[in-house]
N, C-alpha and C positions, 0 to 999 in steps of 0.2 A: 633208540637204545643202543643198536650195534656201534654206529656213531659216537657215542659218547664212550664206549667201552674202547673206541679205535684209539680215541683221545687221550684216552687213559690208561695206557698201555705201556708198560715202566718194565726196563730192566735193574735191576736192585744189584748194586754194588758193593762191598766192605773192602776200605784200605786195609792189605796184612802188615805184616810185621818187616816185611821187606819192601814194604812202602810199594807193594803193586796191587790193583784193583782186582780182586774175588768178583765173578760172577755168580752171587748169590740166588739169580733165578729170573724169570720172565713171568710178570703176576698185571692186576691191574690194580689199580690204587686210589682212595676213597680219603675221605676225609670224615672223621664223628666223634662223636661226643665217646669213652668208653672207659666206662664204671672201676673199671679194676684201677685205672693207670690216672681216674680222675682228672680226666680235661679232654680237650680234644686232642685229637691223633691220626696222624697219618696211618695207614692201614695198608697194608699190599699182600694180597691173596694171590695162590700161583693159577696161573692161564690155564692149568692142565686138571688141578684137581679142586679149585680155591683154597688149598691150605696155605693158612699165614704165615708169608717168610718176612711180613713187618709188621709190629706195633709200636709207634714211637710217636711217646707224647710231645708235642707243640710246645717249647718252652720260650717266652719271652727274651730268654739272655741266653737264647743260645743262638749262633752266628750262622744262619742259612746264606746261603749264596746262592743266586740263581745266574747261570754260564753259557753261554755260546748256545741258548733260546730253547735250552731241550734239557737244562736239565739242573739239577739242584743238588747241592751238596750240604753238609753239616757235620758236625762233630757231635757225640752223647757220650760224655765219659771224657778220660784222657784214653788218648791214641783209638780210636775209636770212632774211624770218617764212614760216614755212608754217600752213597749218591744214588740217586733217583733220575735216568736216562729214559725219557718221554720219545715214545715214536712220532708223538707231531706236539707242537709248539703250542698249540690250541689247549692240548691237554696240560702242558708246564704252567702255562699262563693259570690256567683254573687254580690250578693246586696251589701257587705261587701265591694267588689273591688270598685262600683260607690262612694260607700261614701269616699274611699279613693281617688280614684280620684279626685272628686270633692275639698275636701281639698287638695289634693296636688297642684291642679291648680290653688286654692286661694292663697296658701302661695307659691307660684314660679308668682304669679301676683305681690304680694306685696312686695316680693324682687326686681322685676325689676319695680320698681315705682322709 
């Protein structure tokens, strides 16, 4: 379990408005299904108290990047970049795989419509 929490160990970024990266916090980050936001979501709880400094739903047409093997970027909104900075690669790769998933079973939904 500590193991997999090492894995999972994300610093949470926001581009501001002068186009430089906010350190929003040091949390770990999960991946589930969640009710309010209706679909699955990245989740990132802080390392110190588990208070959520992210909920952000998984969207099919939205453009994730995954960069230099730790870490993953996206847009929600206009002007509105986040990134997710993985202490080990093991854990980017995990996360990396749900978000693919999750778009692939969007767009294999929307062809058999």
């Amino acid at each position: 379990m500590a193991e997999k929490m090492a894995r999972r160990r994300v610093k949470l970024y926001a581009l501001n408005q002068d186009r430089q990266w906010d350190d929003r916090g040091t949390g770990h980050v999960t991946s589930a299904y969640v009710d309010r936001l209706k679909g699955m979501s990245l989740l990132v709880r802080a390392e110190t108290d588990g208070t959520p400094l992210l909920e952000s739903k998984i969207h099919a047409d939205t453009a994730y990047q995954k960069q230099q093997g730790t870490l993953i970027v996206w847009s929600e909104g206009e002007n509105f970049d986040l990134a997710l900075s993985f202490q080990e690669k093991a854990g980017c790769d995990e996360i990396w795989e749900k978000i693919c998933q999750v778009i692939r079973l969007f767009i294999c939904n929307e062809f058999m419509m």
